[in-house]
C-alpha positions in Angstrom: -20.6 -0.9 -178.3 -18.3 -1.3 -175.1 -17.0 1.5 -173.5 -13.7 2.5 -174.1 -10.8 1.1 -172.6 -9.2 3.2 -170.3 -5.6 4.8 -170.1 -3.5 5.5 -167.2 -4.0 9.7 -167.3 -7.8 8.5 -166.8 -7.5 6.6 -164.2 -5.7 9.8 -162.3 -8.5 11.8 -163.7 -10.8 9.4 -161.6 -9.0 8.8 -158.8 -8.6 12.7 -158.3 -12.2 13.4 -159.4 -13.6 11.2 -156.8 -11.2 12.7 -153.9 -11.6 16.1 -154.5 -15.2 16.0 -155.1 -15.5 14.7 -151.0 -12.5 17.1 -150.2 -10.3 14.3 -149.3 -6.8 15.7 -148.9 -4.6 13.0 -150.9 -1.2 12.6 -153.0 -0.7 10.4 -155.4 2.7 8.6 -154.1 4.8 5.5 -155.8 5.5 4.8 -159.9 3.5 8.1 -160.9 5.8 10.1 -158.5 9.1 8.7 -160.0 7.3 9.4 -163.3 7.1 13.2 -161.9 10.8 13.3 -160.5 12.9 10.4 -161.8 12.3 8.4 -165.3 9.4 7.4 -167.1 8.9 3.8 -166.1 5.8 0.9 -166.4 3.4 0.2 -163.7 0.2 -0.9 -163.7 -1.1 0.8 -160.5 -2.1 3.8 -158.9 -0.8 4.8 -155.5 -2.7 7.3 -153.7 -2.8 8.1 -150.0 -5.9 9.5 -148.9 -6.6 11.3 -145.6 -10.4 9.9 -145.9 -12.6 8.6 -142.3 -14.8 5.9 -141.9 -17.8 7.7 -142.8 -16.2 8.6 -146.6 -16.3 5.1 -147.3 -19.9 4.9 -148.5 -19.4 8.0 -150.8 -16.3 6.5 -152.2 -17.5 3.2 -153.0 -20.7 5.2 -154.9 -18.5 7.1 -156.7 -16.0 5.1 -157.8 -18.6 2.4 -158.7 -20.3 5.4 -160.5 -16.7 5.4 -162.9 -16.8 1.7 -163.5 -14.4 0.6 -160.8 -15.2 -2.2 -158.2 -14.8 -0.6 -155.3 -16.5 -1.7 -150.9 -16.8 0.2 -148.4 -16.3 -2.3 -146.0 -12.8 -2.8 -147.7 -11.8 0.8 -147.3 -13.0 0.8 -143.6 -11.0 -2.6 -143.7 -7.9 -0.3 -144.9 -8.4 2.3 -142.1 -8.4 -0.1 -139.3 -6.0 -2.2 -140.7 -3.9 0.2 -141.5 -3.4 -1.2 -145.3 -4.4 -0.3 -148.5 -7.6 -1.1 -150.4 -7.4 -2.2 -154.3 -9.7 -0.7 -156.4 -9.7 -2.7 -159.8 -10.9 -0.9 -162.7 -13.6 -3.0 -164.8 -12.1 -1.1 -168.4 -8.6 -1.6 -168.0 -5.8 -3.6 -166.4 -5.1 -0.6 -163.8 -6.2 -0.7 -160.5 -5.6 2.0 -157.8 -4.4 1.1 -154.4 -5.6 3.9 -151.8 -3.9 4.2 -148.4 -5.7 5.8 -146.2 -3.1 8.6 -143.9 -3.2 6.5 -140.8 0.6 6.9 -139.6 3.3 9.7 -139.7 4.9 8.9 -143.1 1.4 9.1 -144.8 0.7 12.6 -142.9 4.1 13.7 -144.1 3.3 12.7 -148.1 0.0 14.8 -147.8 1.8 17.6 -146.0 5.2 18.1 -148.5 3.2 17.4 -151.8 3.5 19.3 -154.3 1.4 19.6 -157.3 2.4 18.8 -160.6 1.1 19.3 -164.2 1.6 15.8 -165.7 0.8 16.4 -169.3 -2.0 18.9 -170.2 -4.6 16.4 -170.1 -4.3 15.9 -166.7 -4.0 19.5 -165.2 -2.0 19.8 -161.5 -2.1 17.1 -159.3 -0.8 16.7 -155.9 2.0 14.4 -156.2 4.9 13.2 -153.3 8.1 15.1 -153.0 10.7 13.6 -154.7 12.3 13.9 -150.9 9.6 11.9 -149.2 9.4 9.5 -152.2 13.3 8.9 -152.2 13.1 8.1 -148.5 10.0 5.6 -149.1 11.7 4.2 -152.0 14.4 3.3 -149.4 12.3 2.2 -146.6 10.1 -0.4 -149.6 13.6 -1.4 -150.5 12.9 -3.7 -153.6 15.5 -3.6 -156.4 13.0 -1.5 -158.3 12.7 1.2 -155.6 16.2 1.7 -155.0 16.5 2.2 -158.8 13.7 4.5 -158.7 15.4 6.7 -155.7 18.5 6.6 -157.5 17.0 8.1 -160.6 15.4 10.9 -159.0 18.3 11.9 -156.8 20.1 12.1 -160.2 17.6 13.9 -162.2 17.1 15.9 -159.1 20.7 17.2 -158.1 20.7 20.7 -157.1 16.9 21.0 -156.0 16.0 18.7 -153.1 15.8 20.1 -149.8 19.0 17.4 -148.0 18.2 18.5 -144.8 14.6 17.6 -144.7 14.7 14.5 -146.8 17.7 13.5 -144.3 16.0 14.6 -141.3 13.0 12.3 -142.6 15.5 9.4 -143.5 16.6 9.5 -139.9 12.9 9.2 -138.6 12.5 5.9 -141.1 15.4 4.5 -140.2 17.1 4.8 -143.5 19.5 7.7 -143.1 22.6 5.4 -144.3 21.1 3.6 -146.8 20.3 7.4 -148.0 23.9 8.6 -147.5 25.0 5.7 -149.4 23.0 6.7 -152.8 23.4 10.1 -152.4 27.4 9.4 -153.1 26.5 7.1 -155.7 24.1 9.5 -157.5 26.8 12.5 -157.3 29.3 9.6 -159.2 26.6 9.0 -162.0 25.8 12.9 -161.8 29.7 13.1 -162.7 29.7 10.5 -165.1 27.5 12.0 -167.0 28.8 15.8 -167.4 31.7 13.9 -169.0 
């Protein structure tokens, strides 16, 4: 009998397995985020940034292998210096999980301002991006679908972001404008919607 086919909560469960089990600090960033802050949406990845070294990457490929996913070493030493992600397919699904490895400021930042969330109980807290640093990123990616997604959570959000830090960080990405413009937009849906 094949082994079952895996969901989307079990590929978190692996992903956060394998990272705490090396004490990797990480945050799962991206779609599961906006799940967390925004609007239940598809996606077919998992984001995760991962403060991990060169030396992790044996370990990681063993472990993850170990769960059924195709994972190299050389590819997540490839990710460090590159400073890209590695995609880790899953062999019993049609998930895969992109890690980042922390290499740059915003990366440091998502580790730093997580915040862990209980995502259903049979996932238990995780450490997921702010919905400040994930607006911001959203902004920086600046597809259709992450605008959306920023624009969801600053709705669903109103009253309980920090402005003056997610600001602050819009500034230092070079998106403060793009920020201030759906912040007014979100306070006209916010209104809309008391109605």
């Amino acid at each position: 009998m094949p082994p079952r086919r895996r969901t989307y909560d079990d590929i978190v469960r692996a992903a956060e397995s394998v990272l705490k089990s090396r004490r990797i600090d990480h945050v799962f960033v991206g779609g599961i985020a906006v799940l967390a802050f925004g609007r239940q949406r598809a996606t077919s990845d998992l984001d995760v940034i991962a403060d991990y070294r060169s030396e992790d990457a044996p370990f990681l490929e063993r472990e993850f292998r170990r769960r059924g996913f195709l994972a190299s070493a050389q590819d997540l030493k490839d990710a460090l210096t590159d400073r890209a992600h590695c995609t880790i397919e899953d062999t019993r699904s049609t998930y895969r999980i992109d890690l980042v490895p922390a290499t740059d400021p915003a990366g440091r930042d998502a580790i730093a301002t997580s915040r862990r969330v209980e995502l259903g109980r049979r996932l238990g807290p995780i450490p997921v991006a702010s919905p400040e640093h994930t607006v911001v990123m959203k902004l920086r990616y600046g597809s259709e679908q992450d605008v959306e997604d920023a624009l969801a959570i600053l709705v669903s959000q109103a009253g309980r972001l920090d402005l003056r830090r997610m600001r602050t960080f819009a500034k230092g990405q070079g998106v403060l404008t793009a920020l201030r413009d759906l912040e007014r937009e979100a306070r006209t849906l916010g209104r809309r919607g008391k109605r």
